[in-house]
N, C-alpha and C positions, 0 to 999 in steps of 0.2 A: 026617797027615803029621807027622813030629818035628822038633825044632826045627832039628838035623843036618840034615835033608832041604831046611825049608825055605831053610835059611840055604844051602845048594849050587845049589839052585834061582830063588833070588832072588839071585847073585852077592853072596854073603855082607852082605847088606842083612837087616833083620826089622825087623819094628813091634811097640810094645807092647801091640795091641788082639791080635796074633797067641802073644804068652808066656801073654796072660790069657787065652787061649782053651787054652793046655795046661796052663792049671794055676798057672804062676806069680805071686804078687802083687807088688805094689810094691816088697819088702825084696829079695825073688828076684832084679826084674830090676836093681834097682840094685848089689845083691852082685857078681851073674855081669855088671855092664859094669864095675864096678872092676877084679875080680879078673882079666878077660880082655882088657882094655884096649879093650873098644867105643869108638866112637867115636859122639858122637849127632850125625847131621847134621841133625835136625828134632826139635820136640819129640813124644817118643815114639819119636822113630826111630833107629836105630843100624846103625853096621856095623862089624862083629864082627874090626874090627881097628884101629892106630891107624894108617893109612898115609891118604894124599888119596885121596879118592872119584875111581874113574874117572868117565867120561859113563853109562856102564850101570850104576852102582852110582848114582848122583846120580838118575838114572831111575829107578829103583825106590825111591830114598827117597820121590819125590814122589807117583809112583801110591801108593804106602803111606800116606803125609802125607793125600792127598787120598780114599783109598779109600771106597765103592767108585770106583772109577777107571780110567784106560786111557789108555797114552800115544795124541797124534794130531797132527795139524797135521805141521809141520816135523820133529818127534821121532821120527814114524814113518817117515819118507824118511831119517832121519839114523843111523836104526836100522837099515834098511835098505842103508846106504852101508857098514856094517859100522866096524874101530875105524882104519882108515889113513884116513877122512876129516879133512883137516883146511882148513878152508875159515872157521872164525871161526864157525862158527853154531851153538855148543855152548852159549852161556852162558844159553839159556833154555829150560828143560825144558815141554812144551805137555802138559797134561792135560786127559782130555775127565773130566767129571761131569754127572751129572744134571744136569739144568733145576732141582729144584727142591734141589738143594745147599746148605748154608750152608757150606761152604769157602771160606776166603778166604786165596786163593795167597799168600806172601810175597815176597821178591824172588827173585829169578831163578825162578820157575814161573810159566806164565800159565795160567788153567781158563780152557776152553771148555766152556759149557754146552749141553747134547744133551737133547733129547729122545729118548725111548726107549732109553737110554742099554744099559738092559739087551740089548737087540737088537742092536745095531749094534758091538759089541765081541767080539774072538776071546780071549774068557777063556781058554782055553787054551793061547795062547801065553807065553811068559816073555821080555818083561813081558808083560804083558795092552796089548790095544793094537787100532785101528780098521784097518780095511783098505787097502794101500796107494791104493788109488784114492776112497778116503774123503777122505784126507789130501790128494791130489794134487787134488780139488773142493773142499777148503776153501780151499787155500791159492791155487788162481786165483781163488778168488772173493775172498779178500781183496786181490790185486792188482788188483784189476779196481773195489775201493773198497765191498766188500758184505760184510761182518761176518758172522759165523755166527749171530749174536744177529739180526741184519736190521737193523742199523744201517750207513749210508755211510759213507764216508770219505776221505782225502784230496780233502778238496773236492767228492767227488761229490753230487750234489742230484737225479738223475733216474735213468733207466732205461739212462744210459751209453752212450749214441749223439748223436754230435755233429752239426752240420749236414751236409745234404746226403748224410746215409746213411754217412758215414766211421764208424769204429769209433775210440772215442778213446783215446789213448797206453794208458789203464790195462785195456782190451781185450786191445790189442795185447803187450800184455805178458803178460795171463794165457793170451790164444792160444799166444803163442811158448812159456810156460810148458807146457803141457798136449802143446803139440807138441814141444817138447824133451822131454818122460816118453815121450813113444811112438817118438821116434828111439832115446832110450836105452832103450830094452827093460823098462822097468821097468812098464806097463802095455800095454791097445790100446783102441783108440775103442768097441770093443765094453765092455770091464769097464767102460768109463769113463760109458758109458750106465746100465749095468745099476745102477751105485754110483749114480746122478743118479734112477734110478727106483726104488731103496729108500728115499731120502725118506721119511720119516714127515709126515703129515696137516698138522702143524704147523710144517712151513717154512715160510719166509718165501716167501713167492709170488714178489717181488721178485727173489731170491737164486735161485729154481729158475728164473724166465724168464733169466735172466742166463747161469745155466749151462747151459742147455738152447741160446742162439745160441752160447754158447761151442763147443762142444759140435758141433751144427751148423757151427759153421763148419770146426771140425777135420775131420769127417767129407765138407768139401765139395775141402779142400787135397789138391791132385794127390798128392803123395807128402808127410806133413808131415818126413819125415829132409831132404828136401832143398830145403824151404818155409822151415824157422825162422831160417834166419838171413836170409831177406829180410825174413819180419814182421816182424823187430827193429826192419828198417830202414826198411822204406817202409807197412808194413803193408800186411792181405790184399789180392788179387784184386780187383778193383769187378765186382761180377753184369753 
């Protein structure tokens, strides 16, 4: 692919591991970003004009920055919301990399590190980027205080069940989360299994039983379109 192709295909974004793969050296790319007013948003990275980077141009500096790479987390829902979202939650770009990466994001990018990273990405897409129902289990499982790394948090110290069988607030949050995606059309309890059973060997055990009653519990909600706005409030059903 030429450099024309790439730079159409990546919203006129390119990396400099991508000029040295066609041939360019170092004189090359710093010639042609003076001469054409590049602008470098990362080192190594430019786009091929001087105006402010939109959100999909900032997106592909990073998967570039970070490559190999693939947007995920919140960046693929936000990807997904196309460019009239405006809701405040642009200013951190989420990249998944390998497990064993030494990329170290700068500010505004956070890596998420994956196992099998190769597998679990739709290289073929522009950007390159994880499933939306990937995205939509990572990001209850960190409301619910379970890290994709298998670390807790906000406070959490156990398996996320409070006394007496209640589900506690940050549960109840990643339910309503997971059930507001399936009232919005944007996935269904089925893909949301099937994304939960590609798992690789090396999750956190912790993190799949979590999203397995999440999960479970969606699948137990009479209708979740017309559930999520009482879980916000009282939380689920008692069996």
């Amino acid at each position: 692919m030429g450099i024309e192709e790439l730079l159409e295909r990546q919203s006129g974004v390119i990396g400099r591991l991508q000029l040295r793969a066609a041939g360019w050296d170092e004189l090359d790319v710093a010639r042609t970003a003076e001469r054409r007013g590049w602008r470098a948003l990362h080192e190594g990275v430019y786009l091929a004009c001087g105006a402010a980077p939109s959100w999909l141009q900032r997106s592909w500096a990073a998967v570039l920055l970070a490559w190999p790479a693939a947007l995920c987390h919140r960046s693929v829902l936000r990807l997904a919301d196309g460019p009239g979202r405006r809701d405040g939650g642009d200013a951190v770009i989420h990249v998944a990399v390998d497990r064993d990466s030494r990329f170290v994001a700068p500010a505004g990018i956070r890596a998420h590190r994956l196992d099998g990273l190769g597998d679990r990405v739709r290289w073929d897409l522009s950007p390159p980027r994880v499933p939306v129902e990937d995205a939509l289990l990572d990001v209850a499982a960190e409301l619910a205080g379970r890290t994709g790394d298998g670390r807790t948090g906000g406070g959490r110290t156990g398996g996320g069940r409070t006394g007496g069988g209640r589900t506690d607030d940050a549960e109840v949050a990643a339910l309503a989360w997971l059930a507001d995606a399936v009232r919005c059309r944007r996935t269904t309890p089925e893909r949301l299994h099937d994304a939960l059973a590609r798992l690789g060997p090396g999750a956190d055990p912790g993190r799949r039983e979590l999203l397995a009653g999440l999960l479970a519990a969606l699948t137990d909600l009479p209708t979740p379109a017309a559930e999520v706005r009482r879980i916000e409030v009282s939380g689920p059903r008692s069996a």
